[in-house]
C-alpha positions, 0 to 999 in steps of 0.5 A: 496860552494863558487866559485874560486874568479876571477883574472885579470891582473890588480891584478895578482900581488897582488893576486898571486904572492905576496900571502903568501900561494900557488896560484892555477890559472886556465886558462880558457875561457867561450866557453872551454868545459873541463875548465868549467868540471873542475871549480866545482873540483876546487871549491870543491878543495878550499873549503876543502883546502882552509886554504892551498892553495889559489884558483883563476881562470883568463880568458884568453880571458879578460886578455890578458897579463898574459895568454901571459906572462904565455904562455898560448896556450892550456886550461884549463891550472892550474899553481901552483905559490910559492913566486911569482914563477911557481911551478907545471903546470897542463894541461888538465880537470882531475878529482878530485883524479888526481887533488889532486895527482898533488897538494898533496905537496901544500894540503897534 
């Protein structure tokens, strides 16, 4: 199963905002207990979704900028962009039915 790839400030733009498809970006940091619990849901969520909604993770402790544009103050934070816009926002570890809940209009 392969990984979230990772984001950066430097290809934000490229990455998320101008994808065709649905962005997933989890915000996460490494010394964060529930973002590396809900990393391998993600992983999982890519892998069978993957053809419908891109998955892509940014940390936050590395890149500054867009956490702070985001206005990132708590992790995990996931936000669903569309055509460069903020979608959906999910806070908090779930588990994989919450998660795929929260994101059935993107995987349905």
């Amino acid at each position: 199963m392969s990984a979230a790839p990772a984001v950066t400030d430097a290809s934000f733009d490229a990455d998320v905002l101008k994808n065709a498809k649905p962005v997933l970006v989890d915000f996460w940091a490494e010394w964060c207990g529930p973002c590396r619990a809900v990393g391998p849901i993600l992983d999982q969520l890519l892998a069978e979704h993957g053809d419908k909604l891109e998955i892509v993770k940014l940390n936050v402790d590395e890149n500054p900028q867009t956490a702070a544009q985001y206005q990132i103050t708590s992790i995990p934070a996931m936000k669903v962009f569309v055509n460069g816009e903020v979608a959906k926002t999910i806070i908090g570890a779930k588990p994989k039915p919450a998660l795929e809940a929260d994101l059935a209009a993107y995987i349905g």
